[in-house]
N, C-alpha and C positions, 0 to 999 in steps of 0.2 A: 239399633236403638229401640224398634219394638220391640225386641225380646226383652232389652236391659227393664222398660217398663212394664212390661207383662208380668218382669218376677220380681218387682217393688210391691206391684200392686196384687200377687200372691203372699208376700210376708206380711205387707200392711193387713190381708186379710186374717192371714193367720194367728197376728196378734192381737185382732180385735174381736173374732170372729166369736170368743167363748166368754168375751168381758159384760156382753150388753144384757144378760140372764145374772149379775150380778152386782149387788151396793156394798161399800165398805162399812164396815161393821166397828165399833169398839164398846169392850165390858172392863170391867176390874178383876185384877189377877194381885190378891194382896192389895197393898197401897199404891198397885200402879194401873195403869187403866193402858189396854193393849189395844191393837189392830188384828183384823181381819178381815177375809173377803167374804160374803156368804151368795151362793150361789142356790136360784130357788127354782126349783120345778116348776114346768106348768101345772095347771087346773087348780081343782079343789083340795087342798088338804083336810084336815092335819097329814102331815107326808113322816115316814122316818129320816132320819136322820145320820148324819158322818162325821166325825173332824178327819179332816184332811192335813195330812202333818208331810210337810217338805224334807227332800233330802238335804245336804249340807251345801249345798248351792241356796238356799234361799227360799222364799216366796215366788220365785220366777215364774216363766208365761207357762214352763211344760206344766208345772203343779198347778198352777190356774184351769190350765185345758183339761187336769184329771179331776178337779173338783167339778168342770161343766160339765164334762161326760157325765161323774155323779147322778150331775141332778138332773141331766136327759132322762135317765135312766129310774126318776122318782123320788132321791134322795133331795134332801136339802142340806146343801155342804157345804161347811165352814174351813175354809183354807186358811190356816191361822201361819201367825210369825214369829216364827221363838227367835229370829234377830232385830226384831225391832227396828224395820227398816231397813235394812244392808242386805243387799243380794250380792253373791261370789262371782265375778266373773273369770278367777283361775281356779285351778286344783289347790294351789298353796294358802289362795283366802278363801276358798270353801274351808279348809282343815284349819283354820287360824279362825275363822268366825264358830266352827263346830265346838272347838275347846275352851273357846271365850265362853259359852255359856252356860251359867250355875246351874248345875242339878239339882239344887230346891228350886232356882224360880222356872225353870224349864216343867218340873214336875206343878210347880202351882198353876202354870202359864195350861196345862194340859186339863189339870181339875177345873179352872176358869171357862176352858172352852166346851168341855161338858155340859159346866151348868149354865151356861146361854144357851147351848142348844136345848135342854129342857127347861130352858124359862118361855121360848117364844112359842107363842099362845098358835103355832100353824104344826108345831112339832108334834109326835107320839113319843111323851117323855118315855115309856119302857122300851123304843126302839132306837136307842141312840147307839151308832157304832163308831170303829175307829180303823183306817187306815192308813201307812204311809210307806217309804220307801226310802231306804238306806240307811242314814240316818234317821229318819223319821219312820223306818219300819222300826228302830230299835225304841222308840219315843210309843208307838204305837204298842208295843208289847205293854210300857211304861202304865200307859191308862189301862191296860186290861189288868193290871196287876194293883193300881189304887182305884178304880171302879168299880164295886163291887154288882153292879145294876148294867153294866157294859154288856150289848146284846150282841155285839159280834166284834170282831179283831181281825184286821189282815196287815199281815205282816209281810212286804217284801225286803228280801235279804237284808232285815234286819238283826241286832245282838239277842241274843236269845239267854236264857237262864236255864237252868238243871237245880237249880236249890229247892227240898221239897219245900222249907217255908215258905218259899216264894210261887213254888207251884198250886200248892193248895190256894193263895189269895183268887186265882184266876177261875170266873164262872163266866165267862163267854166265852163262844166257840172261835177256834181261833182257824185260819187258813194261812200257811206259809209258805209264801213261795220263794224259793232258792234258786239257785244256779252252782251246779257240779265242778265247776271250775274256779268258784269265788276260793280266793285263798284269805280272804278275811275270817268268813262263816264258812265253814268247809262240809263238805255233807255229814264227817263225822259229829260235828257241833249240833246238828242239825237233827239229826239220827239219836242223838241224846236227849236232847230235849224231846222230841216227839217219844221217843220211851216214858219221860218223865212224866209226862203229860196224859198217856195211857196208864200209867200204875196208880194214878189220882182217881183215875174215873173221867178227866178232863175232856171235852168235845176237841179232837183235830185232823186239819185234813194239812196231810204237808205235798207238795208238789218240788222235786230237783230236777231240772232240764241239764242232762247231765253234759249238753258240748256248751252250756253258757254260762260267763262269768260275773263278778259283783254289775249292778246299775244294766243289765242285758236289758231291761222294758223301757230305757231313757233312749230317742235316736239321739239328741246330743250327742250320744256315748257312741261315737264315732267308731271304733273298732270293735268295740263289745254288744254294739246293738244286736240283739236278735231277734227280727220281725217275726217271724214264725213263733216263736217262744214267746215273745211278748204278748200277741194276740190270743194267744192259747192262753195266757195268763190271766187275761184280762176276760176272757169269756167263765173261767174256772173263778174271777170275784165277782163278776154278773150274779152268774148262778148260786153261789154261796150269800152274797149278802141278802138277795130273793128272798133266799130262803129261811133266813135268820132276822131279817129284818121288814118283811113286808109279810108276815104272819097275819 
């Protein structure tokens, strides 16, 4: 019976533990006025800044726990909700809430979260970046490609472009990281684009961990998690957002 309370009161922490450094947020996206969570650093700003974009599960506690780490780490990060409330709790309503959602108001939902973040009077409006994962790494490409003032881009295994029209829009430096095994984004998909992106002139650092597959930095991700990888991954957007955003 102790132990059974011991690991209540391990989840209960785990799910509260990254909420109390954060207030719900809403702005207007169009005629519609959205939600989000914004997570703030300690001390004194003006601090740089993130939109934090979810995979096709949702706004859930992991994406919650990567926008706190964020702002551990300095940022002030805005974990926004391109489902308006609905989080997935199977694979078949992740992929059914993914495809519900319009690619204008997805891309308006994403130009919205930009500009709160350079309207709040604590931000460094020329430091605003963007990250996300999976889905939301492919949302993340999205903004570097209609932001033209976008200071940094991380992309985890998200859809990627090769179209030069579409490569020239992009002036942030972007970091991608893959997995060798994903049969979504395959490293050939991966390996094109990062050409593409070098014959521009473009800033990119690509990373493939070649024994991991799609969602490896989620442990949700039960058989695909790769601790090792993950951690390396996440020290490699440490270091890159550093650099590109706390100039």
């Amino acid at each position: 019976m102790k132990k059974i309370c011991l690991l209540i009161l391990m989840s209960i922490f785990v799910a509260t533990s990254f909420a109390a450094d954060s207030k719900p947020v809403s702005y207007k996206s169009g005629d519609e006025t959205v939600q989000g969570l914004l997570y703030m650093p300690a001390g004194k700003g003006p601090f740089p800044a993130i939109i934090v974009i979810h995979e096709y599960w949702g706004l859930n506690d992991w994406i919650k726990e990567q926008a706190s780490k964020l702002a551990d780490q300095g940022y002030e990060a805005l974990a926004i909700d391109l489902y308006r409330g609905k989080i997935a709790t199977t694979p078949e309503m992740g992929h059914e809430l993914m495809r519900g959602v319009p690619e204008d108001r997805a891309k308006r939902d994403l130009h919205a979260a930009f500009e709160f973040l350079q309207a709040q009077p604590n931000v460094k409006k020329n430091r605003v970046g963007s990250i996300g994962w999976c889905m939301g790494g492919g949302y993340s490409l999205d903004v570097a490609l209609q932001e033209p003032t976008l200071a940094a881009d991380v992309i985890n295994y998200g859809h990627l472009v090769t179209d030069p029209d579409a490569i020239k829009k992009i002036n942030a430096p972007i970091l991608g990281i893959f997995g060798g095994q994903d049969r979504g984004i395959t490293p050939d998909d991966v390996h094109k684009f990062e050409a593409a992106m070098k014959q521009f002139g473009k800033k990119v650092e690509i990373k493939i961990y070649d024994d991991a597959g799609h969602a490896f930095e989620n442990p949700n991700n039960k058989e695909g998690y790769r601790p090792d990888d993950a951690a390396d991954a996440w020290k490699r957007t440490v270091k890159f957002l550093a650099e590109n955003l706390k100039k």
